[in-house]
One Martini backbone bead per residue (centre of mass of N, CA, C, O) as a GRO file, in nm:
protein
  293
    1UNK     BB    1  -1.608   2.444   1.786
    2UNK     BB    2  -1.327   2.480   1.860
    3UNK     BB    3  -1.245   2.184   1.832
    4UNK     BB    4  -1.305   2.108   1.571
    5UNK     BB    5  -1.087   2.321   1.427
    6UNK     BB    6  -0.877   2.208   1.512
    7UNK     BB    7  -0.892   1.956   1.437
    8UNK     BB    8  -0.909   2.026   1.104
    9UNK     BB    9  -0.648   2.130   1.107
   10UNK     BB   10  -0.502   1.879   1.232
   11UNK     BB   11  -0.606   1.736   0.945
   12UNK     BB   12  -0.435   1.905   0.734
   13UNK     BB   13  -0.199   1.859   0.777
   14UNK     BB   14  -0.180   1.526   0.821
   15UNK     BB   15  -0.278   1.490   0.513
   16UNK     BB   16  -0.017   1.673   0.388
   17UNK     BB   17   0.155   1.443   0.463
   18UNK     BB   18   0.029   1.202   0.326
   19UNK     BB   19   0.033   1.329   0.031
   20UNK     BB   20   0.356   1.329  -0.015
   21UNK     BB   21   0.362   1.066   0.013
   22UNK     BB   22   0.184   0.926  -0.159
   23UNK     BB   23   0.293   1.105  -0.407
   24UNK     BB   24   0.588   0.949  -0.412
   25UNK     BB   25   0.448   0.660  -0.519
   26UNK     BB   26   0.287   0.812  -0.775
   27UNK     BB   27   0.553   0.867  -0.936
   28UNK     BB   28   0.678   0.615  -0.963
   29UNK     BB   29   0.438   0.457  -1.089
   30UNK     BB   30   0.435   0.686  -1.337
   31UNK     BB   31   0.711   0.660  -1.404
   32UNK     BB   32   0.795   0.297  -1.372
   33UNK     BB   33   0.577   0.108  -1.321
   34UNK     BB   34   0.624   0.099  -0.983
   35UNK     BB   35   0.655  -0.016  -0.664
   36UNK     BB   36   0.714   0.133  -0.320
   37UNK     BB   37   0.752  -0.046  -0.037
   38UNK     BB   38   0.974   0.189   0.050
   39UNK     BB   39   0.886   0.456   0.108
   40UNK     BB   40   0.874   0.467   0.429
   41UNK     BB   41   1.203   0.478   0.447
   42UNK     BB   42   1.253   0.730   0.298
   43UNK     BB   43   1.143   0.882   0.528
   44UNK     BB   44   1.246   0.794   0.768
   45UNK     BB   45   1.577   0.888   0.655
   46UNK     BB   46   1.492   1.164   0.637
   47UNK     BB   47   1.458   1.222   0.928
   48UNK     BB   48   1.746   1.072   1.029
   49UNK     BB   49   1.921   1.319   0.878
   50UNK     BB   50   1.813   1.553   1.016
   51UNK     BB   51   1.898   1.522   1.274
   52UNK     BB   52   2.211   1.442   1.239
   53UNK     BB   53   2.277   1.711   1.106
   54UNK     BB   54   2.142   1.930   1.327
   55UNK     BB   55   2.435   1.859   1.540
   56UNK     BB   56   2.637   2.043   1.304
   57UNK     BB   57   2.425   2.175   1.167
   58UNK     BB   58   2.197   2.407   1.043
   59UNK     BB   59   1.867   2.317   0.948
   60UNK     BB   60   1.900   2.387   0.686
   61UNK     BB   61   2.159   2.209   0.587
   62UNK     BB   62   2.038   1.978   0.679
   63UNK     BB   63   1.788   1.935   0.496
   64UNK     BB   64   1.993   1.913   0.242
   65UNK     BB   65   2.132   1.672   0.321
   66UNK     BB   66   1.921   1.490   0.311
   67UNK     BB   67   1.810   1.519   0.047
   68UNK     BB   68   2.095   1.411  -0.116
   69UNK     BB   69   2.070   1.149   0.074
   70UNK     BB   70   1.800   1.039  -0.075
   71UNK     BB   71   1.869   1.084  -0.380
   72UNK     BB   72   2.073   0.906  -0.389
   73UNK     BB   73   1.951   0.639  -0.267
   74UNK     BB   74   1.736   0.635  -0.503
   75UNK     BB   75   1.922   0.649  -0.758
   76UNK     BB   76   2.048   0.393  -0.691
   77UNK     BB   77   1.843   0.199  -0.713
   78UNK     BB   78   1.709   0.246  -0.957
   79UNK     BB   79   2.005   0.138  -1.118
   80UNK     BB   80   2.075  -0.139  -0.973
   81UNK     BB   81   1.790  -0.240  -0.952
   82UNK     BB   82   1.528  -0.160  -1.107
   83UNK     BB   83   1.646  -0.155  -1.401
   84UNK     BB   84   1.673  -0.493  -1.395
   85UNK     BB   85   1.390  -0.527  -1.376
   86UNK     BB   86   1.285  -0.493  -1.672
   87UNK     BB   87   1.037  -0.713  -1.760
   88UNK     BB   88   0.950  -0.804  -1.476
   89UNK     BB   89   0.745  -0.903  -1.245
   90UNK     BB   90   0.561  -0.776  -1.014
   91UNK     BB   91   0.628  -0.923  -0.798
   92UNK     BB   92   0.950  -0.892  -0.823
   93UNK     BB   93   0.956  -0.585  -0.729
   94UNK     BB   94   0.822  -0.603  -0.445
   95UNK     BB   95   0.995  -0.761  -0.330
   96UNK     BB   96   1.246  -0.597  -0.349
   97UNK     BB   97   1.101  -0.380  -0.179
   98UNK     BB   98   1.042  -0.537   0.071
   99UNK     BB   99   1.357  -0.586   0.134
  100UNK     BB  100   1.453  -0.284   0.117
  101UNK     BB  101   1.284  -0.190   0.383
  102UNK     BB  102   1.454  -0.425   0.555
  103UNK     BB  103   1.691  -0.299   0.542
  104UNK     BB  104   1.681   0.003   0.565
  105UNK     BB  105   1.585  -0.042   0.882
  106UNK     BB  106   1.856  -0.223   0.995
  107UNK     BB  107   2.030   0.037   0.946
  108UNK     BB  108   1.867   0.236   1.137
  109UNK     BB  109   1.951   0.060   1.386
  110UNK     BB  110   2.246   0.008   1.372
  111UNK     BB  111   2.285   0.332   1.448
  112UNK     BB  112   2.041   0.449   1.613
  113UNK     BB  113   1.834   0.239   1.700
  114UNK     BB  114   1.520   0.169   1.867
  115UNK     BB  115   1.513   0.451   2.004
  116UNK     BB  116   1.373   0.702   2.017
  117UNK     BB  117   1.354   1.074   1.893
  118UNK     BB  118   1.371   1.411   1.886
  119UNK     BB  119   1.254   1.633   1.640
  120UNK     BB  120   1.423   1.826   1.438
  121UNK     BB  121   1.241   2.116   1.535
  122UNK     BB  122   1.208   2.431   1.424
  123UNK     BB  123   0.937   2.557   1.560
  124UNK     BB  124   0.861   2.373   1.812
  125UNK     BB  125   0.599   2.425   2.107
  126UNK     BB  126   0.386   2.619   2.014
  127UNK     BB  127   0.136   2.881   1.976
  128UNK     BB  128  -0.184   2.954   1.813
  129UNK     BB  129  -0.419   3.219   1.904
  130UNK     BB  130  -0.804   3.228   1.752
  131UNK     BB  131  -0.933   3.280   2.035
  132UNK     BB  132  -1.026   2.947   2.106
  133UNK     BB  133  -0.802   2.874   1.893
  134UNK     BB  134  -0.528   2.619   1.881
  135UNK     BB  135  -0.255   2.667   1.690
  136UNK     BB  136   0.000   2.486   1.616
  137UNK     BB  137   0.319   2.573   1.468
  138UNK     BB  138   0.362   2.270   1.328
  139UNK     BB  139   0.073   2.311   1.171
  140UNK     BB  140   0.163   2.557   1.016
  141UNK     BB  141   0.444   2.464   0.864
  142UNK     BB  142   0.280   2.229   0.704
  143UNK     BB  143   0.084   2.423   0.576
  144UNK     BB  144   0.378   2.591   0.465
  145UNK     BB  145   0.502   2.386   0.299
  146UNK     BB  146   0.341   2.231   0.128
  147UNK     BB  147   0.184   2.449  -0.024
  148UNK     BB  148   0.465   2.495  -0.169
  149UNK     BB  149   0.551   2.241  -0.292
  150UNK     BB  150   0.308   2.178  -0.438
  151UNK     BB  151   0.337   2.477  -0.613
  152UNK     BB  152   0.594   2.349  -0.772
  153UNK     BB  153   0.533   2.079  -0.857
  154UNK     BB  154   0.344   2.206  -1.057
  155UNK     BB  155   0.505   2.411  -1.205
  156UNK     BB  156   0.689   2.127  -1.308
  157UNK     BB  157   0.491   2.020  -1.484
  158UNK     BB  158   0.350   2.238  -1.665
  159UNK     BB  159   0.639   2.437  -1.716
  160UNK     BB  160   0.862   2.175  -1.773
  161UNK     BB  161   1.080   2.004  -1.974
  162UNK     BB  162   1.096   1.778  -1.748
  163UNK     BB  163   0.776   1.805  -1.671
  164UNK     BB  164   0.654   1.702  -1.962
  165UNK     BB  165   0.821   1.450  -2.005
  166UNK     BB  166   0.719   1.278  -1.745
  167UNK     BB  167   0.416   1.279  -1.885
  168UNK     BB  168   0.490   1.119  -2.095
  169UNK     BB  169   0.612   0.871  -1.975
  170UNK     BB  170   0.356   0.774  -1.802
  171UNK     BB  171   0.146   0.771  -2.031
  172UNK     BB  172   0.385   0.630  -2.307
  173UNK     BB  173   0.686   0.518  -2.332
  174UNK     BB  174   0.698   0.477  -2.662
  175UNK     BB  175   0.578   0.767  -2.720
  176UNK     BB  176   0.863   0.902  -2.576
  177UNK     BB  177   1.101   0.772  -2.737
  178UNK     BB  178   0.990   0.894  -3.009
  179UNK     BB  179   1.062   1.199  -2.924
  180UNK     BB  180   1.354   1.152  -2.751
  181UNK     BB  181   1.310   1.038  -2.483
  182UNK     BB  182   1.433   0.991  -2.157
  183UNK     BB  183   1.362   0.730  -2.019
  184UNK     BB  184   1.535   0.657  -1.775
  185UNK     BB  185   1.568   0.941  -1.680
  186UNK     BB  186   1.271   0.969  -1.585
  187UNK     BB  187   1.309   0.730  -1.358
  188UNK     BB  188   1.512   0.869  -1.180
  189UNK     BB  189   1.322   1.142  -1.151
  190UNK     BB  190   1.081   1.007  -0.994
  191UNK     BB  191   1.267   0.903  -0.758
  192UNK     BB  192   1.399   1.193  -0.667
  193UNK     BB  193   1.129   1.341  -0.581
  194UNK     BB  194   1.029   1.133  -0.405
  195UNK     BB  195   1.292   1.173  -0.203
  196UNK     BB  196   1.189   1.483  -0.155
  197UNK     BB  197   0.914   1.412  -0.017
  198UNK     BB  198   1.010   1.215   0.187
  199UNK     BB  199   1.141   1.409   0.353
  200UNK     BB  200   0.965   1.635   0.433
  201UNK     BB  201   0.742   1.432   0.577
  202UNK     BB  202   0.909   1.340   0.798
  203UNK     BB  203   0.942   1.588   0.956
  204UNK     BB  204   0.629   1.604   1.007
  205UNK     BB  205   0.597   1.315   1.096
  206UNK     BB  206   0.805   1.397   1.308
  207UNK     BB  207   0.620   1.659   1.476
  208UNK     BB  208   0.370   1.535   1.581
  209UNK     BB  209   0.517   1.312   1.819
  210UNK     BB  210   0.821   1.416   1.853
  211UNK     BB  211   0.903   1.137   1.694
  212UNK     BB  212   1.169   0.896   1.598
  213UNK     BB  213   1.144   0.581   1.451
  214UNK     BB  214   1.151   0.270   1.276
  215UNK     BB  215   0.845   0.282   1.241
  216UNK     BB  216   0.770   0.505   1.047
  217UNK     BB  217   0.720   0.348   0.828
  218UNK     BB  218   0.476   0.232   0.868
  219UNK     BB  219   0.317   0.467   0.908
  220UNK     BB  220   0.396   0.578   0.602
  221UNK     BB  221   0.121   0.338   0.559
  222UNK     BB  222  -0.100   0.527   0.585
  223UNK     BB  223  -0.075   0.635   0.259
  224UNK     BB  224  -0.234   0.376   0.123
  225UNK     BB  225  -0.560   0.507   0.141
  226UNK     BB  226  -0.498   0.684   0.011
  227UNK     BB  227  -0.444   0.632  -0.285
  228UNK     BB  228  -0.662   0.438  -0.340
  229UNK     BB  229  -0.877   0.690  -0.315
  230UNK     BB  230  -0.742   0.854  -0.541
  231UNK     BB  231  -0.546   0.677  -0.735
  232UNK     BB  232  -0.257   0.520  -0.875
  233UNK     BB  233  -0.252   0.803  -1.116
  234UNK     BB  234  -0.299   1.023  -0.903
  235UNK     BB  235  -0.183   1.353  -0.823
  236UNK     BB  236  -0.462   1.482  -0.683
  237UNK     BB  237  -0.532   1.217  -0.530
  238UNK     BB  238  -0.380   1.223  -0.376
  239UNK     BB  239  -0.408   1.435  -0.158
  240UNK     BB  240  -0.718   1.384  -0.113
  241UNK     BB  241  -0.634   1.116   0.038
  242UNK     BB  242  -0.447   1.316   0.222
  243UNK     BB  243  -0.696   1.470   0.357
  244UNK     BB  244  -0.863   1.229   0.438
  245UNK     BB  245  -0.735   1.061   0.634
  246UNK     BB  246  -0.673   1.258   0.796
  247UNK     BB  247  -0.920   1.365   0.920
  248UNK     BB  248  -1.009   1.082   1.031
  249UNK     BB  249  -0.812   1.039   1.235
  250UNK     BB  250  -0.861   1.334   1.402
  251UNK     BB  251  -1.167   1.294   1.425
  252UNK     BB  252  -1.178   1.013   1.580
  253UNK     BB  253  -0.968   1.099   1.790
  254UNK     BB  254  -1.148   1.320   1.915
  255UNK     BB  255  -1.448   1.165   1.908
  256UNK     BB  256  -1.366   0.821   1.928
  257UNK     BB  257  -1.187   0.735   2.207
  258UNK     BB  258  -1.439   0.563   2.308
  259UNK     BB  259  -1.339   0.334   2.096
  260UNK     BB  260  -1.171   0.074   2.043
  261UNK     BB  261  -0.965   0.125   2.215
  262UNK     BB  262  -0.867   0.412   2.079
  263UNK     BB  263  -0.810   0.275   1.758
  264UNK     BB  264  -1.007   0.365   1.551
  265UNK     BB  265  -0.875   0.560   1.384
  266UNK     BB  266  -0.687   0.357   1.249
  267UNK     BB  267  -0.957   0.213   1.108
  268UNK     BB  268  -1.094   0.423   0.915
  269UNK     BB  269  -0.947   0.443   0.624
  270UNK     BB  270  -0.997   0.149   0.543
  271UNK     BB  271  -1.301   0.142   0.523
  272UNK     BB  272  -1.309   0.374   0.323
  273UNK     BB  273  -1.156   0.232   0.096
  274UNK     BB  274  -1.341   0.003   0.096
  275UNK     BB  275  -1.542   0.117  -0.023
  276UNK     BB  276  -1.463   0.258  -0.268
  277UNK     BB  277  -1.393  -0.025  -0.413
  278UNK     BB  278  -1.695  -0.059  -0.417
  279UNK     BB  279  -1.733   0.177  -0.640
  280UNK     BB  280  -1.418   0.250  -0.709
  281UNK     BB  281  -1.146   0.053  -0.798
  282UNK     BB  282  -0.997   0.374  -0.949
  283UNK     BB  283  -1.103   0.599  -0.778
  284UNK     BB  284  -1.181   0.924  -0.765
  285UNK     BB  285  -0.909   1.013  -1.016
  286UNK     BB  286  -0.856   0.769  -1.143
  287UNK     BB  287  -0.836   0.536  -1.376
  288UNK     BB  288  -0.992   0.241  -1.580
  289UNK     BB  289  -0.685   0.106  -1.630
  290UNK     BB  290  -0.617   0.012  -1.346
  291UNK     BB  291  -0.835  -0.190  -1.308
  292UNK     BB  292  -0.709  -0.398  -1.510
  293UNK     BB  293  -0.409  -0.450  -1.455
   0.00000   0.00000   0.00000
């Protein structure tokens, strides 16, 4: 019964992680209707700037220098790059976002290098006691601040005149440009919140095997299953879908790890994906909109 509960916490961090990642995607995707293949990149691109900044600058400051510096990056894309394509077709879109990937990743070797770096976790190594239950200080982290990110996120959505806005350029663009509503600046702001996103899980996603390495942008699409899972327009969509990758990830881990030459837990999120596709093709929150699309 002990393992069952640590696999389950730490497969809620984990999920929480994979959720905020999802959110990222499904941002961008209801405010400027582009799919952002880049967005593992700037996963990883703030993991390595929390790092580099926190080897001159107090923690706390190192976080906020990457927040500002993937955010600049983020909307210098959508300026220059996305706004550009507007009315060109999605594979062309698709395309831009997936050099814009591997752009961004030979950046990241040729600064740091290919060789792992140890994440610059705030909180350690340590863990909590809960009886026969050894719970990582590091999920206990992840879970309480992302906890935190997500009730200001929700609050920022429905309590606030530029995120009531967001959620009607989601819904329909053309009838919130007749309200008056800048549809630009919306897009704009759905890419900024998503590179704070992006950051925030960057570091909990590198605090899980506490190494950051170029890799990490494909890591960070294994948060592709949730996305699939909640729903491609579904801001619940995502969390419930990274909270379900989460946990198949963790507990498949933790007892089929003799299947599959120990690799099985890699491929079950895959399967349940596929599963819902074939239940429900427009996941289990998202609209029968996105089926037709």
């Amino acid at each position: 019964m002990s393992l069952l509960l640590q696999l389950l916490f730490q497969g809620v961090a984990l999920g929480l992680v994979y959720g905020l990642i999802a959110l990222g995607f499904v941002i961008v995707f209801k405010g400027s209707r582009s799919f952002n293949f880049a967005h593992g990149e700037f996963v990883m691109g703030g993991a390595y700037l929390v790092i580099a900044a926190a080897g001159v600058v107090p923690y706390a400051l190192a976080v906020v220098i990457a927040v500002g510096g993937m955010v600049l990056v983020a909307l210098l894309v959508e300026s220059l790059l996305l706004r550009r394509m507007v009315g060109r077709s999605l594979t062309t879109v698709v395309l831009a976002t997936l050099g814009l990937s591997i752009m961004m990743r030979s950046v990241v070797v040729m600064v740091w290098g290919v060789n792992e770096q140890g994440s610059a976790d705030p909180v350690g190594r340590g863990t909590v006691r809960w009886g026969d239950v050894v719970l990582p200080t590091s999920a206990i982290a992840t879970i309480v601040v992302s906890g935190v990110v997500l009730v200001g996120l929700a609050y920022f959505y429905q309590r606030t005149r530029y995120g009531l806005a967001l959620r009607a350029t989601a819904s329909h663009q053309e009838a919130a440009l007749a309200q008056g509503i800048d549809v630009r600046r919306m897009f704009a702001l759905s890419w900024g919140i998503a590179a704070v996103l992006a950051v925030v899980a960057g570091i909990f996603l590198g605090a899980f095997p506490r190494q950051v390495s170029p890799a990490m942008g494909m890591v960070a699409l294994a948060a592709l299953p949730a996305i699939v899972i909640g729903g491609f327009d579904s801001l619940l969509g995502a969390i419930v879908g990274g909270l379900v990758v989460g946990l198949i990830q963790v507990l498949g881990a933790g007892y089929l790890a003799d299947f599959g030459g120990g690799k099985l837990h890699e491929v079950l999120p895959y399967i349940v994906m596929f599963a819902v596709l074939v239940v429900r093709p427009y996941g289990l929150f998202g609209s029968r909109e996105v089926e037709r699309v």
